[in-house]
VMD Tcl script that draws the C-alpha trace (Angstrom):
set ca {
  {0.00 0.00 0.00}
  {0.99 3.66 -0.94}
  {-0.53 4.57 2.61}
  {0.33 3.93 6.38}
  {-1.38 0.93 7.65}
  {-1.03 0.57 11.76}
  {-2.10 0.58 15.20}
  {0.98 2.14 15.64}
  {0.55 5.94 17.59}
  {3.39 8.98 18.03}
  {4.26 9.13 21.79}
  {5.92 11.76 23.94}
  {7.26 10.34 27.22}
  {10.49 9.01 28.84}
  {12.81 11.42 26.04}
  {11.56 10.29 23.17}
  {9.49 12.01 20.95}
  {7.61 10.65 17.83}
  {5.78 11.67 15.40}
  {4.47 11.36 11.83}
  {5.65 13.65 8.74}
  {4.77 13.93 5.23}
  {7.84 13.53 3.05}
  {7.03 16.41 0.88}
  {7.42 18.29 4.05}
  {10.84 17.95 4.53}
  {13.39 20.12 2.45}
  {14.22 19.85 -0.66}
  {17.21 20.83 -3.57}
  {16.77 22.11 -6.72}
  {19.31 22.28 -9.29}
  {19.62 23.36 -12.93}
  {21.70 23.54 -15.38}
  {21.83 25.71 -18.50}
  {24.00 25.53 -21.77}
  {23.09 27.84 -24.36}
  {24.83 28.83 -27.82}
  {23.57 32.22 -29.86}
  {24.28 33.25 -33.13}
  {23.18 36.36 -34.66}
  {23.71 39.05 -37.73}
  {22.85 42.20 -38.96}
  {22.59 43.77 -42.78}
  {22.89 47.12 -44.13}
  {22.40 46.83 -47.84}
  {21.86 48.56 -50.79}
  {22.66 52.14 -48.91}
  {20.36 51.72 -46.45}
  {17.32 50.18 -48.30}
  {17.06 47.29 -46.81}
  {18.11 46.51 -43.01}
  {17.91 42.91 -42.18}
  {18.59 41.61 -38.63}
  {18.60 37.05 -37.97}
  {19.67 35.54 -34.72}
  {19.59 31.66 -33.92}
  {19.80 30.07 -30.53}
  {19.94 26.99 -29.06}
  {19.02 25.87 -25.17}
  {19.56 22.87 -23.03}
  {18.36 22.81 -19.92}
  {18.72 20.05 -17.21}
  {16.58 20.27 -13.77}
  {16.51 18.01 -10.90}
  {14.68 17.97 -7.99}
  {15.99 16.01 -4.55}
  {14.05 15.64 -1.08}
  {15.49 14.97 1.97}
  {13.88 12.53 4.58}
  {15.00 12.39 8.08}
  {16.81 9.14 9.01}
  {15.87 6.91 12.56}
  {17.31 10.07 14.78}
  {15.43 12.74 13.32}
  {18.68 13.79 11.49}
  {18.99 14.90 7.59}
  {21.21 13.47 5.05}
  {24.10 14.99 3.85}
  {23.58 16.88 0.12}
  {24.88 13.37 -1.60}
  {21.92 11.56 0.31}
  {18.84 13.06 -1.57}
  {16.39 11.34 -3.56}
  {15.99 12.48 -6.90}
  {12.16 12.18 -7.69}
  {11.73 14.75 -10.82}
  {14.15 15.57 -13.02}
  {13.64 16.97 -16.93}
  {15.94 17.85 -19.96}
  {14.54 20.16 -22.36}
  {15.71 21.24 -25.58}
  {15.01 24.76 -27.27}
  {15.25 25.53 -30.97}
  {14.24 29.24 -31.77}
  {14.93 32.07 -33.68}
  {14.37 35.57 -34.70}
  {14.56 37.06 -38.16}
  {13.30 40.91 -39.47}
  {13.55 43.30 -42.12}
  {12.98 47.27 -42.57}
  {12.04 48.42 -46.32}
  {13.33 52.04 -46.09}
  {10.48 52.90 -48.98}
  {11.07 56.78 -49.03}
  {12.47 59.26 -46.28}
  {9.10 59.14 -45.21}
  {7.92 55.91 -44.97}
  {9.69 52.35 -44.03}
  {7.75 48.87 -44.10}
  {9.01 46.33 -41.09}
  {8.18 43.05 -40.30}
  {9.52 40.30 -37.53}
  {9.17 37.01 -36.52}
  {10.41 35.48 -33.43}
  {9.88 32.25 -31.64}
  {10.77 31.29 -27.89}
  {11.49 28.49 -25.49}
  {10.79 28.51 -21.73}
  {12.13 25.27 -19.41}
  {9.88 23.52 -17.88}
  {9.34 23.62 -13.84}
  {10.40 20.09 -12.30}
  {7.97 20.95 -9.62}
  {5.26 21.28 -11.94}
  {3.38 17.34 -13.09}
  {-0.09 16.98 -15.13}
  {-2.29 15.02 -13.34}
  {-0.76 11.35 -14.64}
  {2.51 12.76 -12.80}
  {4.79 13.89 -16.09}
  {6.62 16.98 -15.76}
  {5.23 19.69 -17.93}
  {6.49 20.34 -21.16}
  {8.41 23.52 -21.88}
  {6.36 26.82 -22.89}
  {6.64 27.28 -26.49}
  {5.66 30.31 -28.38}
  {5.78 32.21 -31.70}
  {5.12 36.14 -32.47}
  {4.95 37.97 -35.24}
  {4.37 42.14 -36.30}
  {4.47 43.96 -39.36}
  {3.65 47.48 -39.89}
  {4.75 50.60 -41.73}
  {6.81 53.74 -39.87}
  {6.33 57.43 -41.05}
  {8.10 60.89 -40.57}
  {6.76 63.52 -41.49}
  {7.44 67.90 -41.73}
  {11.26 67.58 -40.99}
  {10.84 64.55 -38.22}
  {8.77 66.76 -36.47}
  {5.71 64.23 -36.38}
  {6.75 60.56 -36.57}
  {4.36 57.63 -36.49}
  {3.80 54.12 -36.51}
  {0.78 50.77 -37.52}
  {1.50 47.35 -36.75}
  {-0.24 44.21 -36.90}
  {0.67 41.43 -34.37}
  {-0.02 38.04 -33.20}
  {1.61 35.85 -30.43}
  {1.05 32.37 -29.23}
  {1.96 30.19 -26.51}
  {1.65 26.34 -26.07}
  {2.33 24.31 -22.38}
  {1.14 27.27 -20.45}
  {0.37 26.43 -16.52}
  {-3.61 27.02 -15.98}
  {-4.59 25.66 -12.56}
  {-8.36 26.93 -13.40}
  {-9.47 23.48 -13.37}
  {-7.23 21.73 -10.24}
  {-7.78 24.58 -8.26}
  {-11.33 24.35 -7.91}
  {-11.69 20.37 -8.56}
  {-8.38 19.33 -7.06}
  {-9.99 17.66 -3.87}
  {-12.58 16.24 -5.56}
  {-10.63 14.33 -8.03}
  {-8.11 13.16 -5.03}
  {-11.30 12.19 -3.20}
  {-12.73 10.16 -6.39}
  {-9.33 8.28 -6.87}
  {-8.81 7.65 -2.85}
  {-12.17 5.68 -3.13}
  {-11.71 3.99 -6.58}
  {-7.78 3.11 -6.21}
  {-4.86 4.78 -4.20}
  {-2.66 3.63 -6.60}
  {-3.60 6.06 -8.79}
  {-4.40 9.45 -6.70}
  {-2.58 12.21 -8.48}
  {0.65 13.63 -7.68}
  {-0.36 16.66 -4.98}
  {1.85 18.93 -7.11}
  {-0.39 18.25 -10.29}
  {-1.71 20.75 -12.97}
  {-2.90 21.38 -15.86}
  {-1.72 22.96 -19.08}
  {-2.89 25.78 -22.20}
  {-1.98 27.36 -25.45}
  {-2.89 30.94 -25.84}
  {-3.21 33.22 -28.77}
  {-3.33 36.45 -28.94}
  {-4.08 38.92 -32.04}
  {-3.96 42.66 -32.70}
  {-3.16 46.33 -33.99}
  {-1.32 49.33 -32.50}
  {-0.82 52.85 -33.51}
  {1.25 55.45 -32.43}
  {2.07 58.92 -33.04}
  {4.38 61.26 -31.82}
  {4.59 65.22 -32.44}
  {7.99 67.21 -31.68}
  {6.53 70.63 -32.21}
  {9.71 72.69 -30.25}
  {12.52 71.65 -28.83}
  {11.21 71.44 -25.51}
  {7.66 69.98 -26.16}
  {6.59 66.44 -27.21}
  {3.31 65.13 -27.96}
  {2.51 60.70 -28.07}
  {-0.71 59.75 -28.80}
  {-1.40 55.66 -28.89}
  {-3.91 53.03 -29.30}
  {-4.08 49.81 -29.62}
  {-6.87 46.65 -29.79}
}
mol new
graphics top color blue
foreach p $ca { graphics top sphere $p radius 0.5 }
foreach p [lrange $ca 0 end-1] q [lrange $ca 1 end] { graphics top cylinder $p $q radius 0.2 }
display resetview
């Protein structure tokens, strides 16, 4: 059995002292480990027509996860005596590429594209007990830039959209956490989640923006922006 089965109770007399402790009470060690390797480059061509920018990267992160548990004297191991019970190794691949049209000496035409990686928490499971997977996500603007009288009004529209994958949502084990323990306890211990469990989203998220910005002196400056 996963649980304690006995007649045995804590006692408190004659200088000893006994008592019953959950082992994800005790303390635990996290570690992690990061090895990353960037690339990136930047163009100025055809006398400033075109400006490109690309950058590469590449992410490996280990994370591990030891508890502690007291031994027959009430005393904790030494750091070498933990026991490693989550542990993940996750892998990023992302990059980031844009370009700015330089039109006219009034107008430019951007766009960019980017993705990202985010590690995993070892703390964090899904309800079968697997550690979540690493946040993924992906953005993207494009837009045209003005200037106007001299510089003296500049301005900006954009269109953008960004997405994430394996975001933490605890919406649903928040409010039905006990419940669903309480279901399993009855049906089979074997099988009652992990107490640190979660569960997981993808989010997308779409829009404009506008912005405008007036120098009329040297001293005063003007912004006006909206977005949706």
């Amino acid at each position: 059995n996963n649980h304690l089965t006995t007649n045995w109770a804590p006692i408190n007399s004659g200088g000893i002292r006994s008592n019953y402790e959950r082992v994800r009470a005790t303390p635990r060690d996290n570690i992690s480990e990061t090895k990353a390797m960037v690339f990136s480059a930047q163009a100025d061509l055809l006398e400033n027509l075109l400006v490109g920018t690309f950058g590469v990267r590449r992410d490996r992160v280990l994370q591990e996860q030891g508890f502690y548990e007291r031994d027959a004297l009430g005393v904790f191991p030494d750091v070498r005596g933990s026991t490693a019970t989550l542990s993940t190794n996750d892998k990023g691949r992302t990059h980031s590429y844009g370009a700015v049209l330089n039109a006219t000496k009034y107008l430019s035409l951007f766009a960019n594209r980017a993705t990202n990686f985010v590690p995993s928490n070892q703390s964090v499971v899904n309800i079968d007990g697997v550690p979540a997977s690493p946040i993924e996500g992906e953005g993207y603007d494009v837009g045209i830039k003005f200037s106007l009288l001299g510089g003296k009004l500049q301005g900006s529209v954009d269109k953008f959209s960004t997405t994430q994958k394996n975001v933490t949502d605890n919406t649903l084990s928040g409010q039905k956490r006990a419940a669903i323990d309480a279901i399993w306890t009855a049906i089979d211990l074997n099988r009652v989640p992990n107490a640190q469990w979660g569960e997981f989203k993808s989010t997308q998220t779409e829009g404009y923006e506008f912005q405008i910005v007036g120098n009329p002196t040297a001293n005063l400056r003007l912004m006006l922006t909206a977005s949706k």
